[in-house]
N, C-alpha and C positions, 0 to 999 in steps of 0.2 A: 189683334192678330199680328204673329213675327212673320217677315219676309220667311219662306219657305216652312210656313205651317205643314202640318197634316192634312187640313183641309183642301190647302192651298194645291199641295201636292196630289192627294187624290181627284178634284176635277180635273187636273192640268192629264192624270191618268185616261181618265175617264172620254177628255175630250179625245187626247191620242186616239183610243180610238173608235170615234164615231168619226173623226176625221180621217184616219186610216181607212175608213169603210168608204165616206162619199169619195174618198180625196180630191177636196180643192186645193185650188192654188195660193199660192202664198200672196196675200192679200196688200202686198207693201210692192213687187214687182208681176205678179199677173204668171209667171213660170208655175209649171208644174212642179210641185216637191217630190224628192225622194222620202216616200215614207216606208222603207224599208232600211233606211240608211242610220247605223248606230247614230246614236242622240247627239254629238259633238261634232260630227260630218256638218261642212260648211251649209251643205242640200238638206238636211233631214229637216223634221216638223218640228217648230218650236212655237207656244202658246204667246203668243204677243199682245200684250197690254194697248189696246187702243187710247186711252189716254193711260198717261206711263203710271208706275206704280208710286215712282220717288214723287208723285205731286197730285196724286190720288188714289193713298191704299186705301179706302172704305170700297173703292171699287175690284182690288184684288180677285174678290171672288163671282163677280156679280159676267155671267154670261155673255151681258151683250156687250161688254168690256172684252172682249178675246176675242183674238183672231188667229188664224193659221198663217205662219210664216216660215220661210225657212229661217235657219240658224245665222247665216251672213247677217240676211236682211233684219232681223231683231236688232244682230248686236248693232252692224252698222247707225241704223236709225237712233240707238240710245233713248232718252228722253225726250226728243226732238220731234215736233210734228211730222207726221209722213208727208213725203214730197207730191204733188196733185201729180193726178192721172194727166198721162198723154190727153188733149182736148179739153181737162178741165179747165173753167178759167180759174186762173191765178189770182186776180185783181177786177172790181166793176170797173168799167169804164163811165 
């Protein structure tokens, strides 16, 4: 599969909107999304690879691979693991 398949692109449709329907929140900062806000607005919905694509596209398409982010928040994080939650631990003691 190429980076921005048919495929690729039709779930990433598809999830818009059943995500537009629950609307959760951007799963990398905990805010509410704009999802009414054009596709390139810092706020709007964008499908976010839970482990990144550049280091595991077989998971491209695979659902529990994605998450609802805003558009900052994807780019911001890049390839990079997401930062723990306020409260998680970081490190065992």
């Amino acid at each position: 599969m190429t980076r921005d398949s048919r495929a690729e692109r039709d779930l990433h449709a598809e999830l818009h909107g059943l995500w537009g329907i629950a609307r959760p929140p951007c799963w990398l900062c905990g805010q509410p999304i704009d999802y009414d806000a054009p596709a390139h607005d810092p706020d709007a919905l964008d499908v976010d690879h839970v482990k990144p694509y550049s280091t595991h596209p077989h998971l491209a398409l695979v659902r529990s691979n994605l998450r609802p982010s805003h558009v900052r928040c994807n780019r911001s994080r890049g390839a990079r693991p997401p930062r723990p939650e306020i409260g998680a631990v970081a490190e065992e003691w």
